[in-house]
DORO-404350 format. One record per residue: residue number from 1; x, y, z of N, C-alpha, C in turn. Coordinates in pm, whole numbers, plus 32768, in hexadecimal, padded with zeros to 4 digits. Layout:
REM DORO-404350
  pos  n_px  n_py  n_pz  ca_px  ca_py  ca_pz  c_px  c_py  c_pz
  NUM     X     Y     Z      X      Y      Z     X     Y     Z
...
END
This chain:
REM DORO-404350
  pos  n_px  n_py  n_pz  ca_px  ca_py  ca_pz  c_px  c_py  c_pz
    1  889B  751D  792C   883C   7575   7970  87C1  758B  7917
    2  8741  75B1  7968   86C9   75B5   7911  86DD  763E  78F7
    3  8688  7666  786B   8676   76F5   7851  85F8  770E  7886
    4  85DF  7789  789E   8550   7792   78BE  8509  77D3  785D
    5  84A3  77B1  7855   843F   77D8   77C2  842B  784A  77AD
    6  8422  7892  774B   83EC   78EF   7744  8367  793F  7780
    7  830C  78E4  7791   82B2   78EB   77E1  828D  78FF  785D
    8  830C  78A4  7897   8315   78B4   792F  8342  7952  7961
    9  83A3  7999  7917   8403   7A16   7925  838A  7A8C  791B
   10  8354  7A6B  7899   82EE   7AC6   78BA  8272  7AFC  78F7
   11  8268  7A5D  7911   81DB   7A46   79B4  8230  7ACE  7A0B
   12  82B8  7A91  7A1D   82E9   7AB3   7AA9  82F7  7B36  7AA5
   13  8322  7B9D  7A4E   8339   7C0D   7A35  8295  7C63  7A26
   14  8234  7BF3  79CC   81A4   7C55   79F4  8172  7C43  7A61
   15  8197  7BF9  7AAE   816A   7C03   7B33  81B5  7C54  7B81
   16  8226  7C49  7B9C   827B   7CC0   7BDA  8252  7D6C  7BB0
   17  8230  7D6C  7B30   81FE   7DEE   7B1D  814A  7DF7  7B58
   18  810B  7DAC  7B61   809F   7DA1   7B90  8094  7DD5  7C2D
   19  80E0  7D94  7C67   80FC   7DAD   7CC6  8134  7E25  7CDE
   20  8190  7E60  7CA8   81C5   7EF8   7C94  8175  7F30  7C9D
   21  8104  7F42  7C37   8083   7F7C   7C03  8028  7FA6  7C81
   22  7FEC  7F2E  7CDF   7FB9   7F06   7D2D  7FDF  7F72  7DBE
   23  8059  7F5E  7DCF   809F   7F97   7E5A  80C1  8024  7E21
   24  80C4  8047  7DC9   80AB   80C6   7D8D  803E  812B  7D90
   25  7FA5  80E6  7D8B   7F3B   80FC   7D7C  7F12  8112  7E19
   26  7F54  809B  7E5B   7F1B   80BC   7EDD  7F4F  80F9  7F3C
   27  7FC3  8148  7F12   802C   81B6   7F4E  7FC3  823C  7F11
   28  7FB1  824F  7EA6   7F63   82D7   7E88  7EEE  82D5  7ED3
   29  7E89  8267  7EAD   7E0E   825A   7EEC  7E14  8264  7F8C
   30  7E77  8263  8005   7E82   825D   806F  7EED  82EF  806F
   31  7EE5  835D  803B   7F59   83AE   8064  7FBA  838A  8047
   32  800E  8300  8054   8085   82FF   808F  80AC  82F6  8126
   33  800C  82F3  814F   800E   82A2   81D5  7FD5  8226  81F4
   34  803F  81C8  820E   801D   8151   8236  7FF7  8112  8296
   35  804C  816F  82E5   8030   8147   838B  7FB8  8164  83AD
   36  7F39  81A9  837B   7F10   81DC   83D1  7EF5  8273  8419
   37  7E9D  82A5  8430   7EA7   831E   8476  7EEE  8314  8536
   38  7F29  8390  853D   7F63   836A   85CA  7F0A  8383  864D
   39  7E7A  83F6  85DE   7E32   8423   864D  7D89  83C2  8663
   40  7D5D  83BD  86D7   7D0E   8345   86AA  7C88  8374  867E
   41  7C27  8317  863F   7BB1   8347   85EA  7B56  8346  863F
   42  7B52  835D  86D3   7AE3   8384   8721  7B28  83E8  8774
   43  7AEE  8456  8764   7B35   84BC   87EA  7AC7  84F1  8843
   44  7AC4  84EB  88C6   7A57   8535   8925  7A97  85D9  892B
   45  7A37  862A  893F   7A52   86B2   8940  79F6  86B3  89D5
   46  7A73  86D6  8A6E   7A3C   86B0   8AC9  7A10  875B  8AF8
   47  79AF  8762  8B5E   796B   87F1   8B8C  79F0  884A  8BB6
   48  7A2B  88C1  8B8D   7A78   8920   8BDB  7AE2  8902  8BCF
   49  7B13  88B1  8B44   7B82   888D   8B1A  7B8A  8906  8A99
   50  7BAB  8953  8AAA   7B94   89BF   8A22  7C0E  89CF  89D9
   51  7C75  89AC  89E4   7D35   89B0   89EC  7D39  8962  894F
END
């Protein structure tokens, strides 16, 4: 069997944390919302709707 290099293990592991890093950053920067808001970003406010 081949060993794998030292090099290779640690590509793979700083990238996996990179990525950690990444989806981390963009969980704070978004709330913690991913989806989306549920309400939509244009609302009409129609005449004698006052409720």
């Amino acid at each position: 069997m081949e060993r794998k290099s030292p090099n290779a293990t640690l590509t793979f592991i700083l990238g996996v944390c990179i990525a950690a890093l990444v989806g981390v950053v963009a969980y704070v920067y978004t709330g913690g919302d991913f989806g989306g808001e549920n309400e939509a970003e244009i609302q009409i406010d129609l005449p004698g709707d006052n409720g």
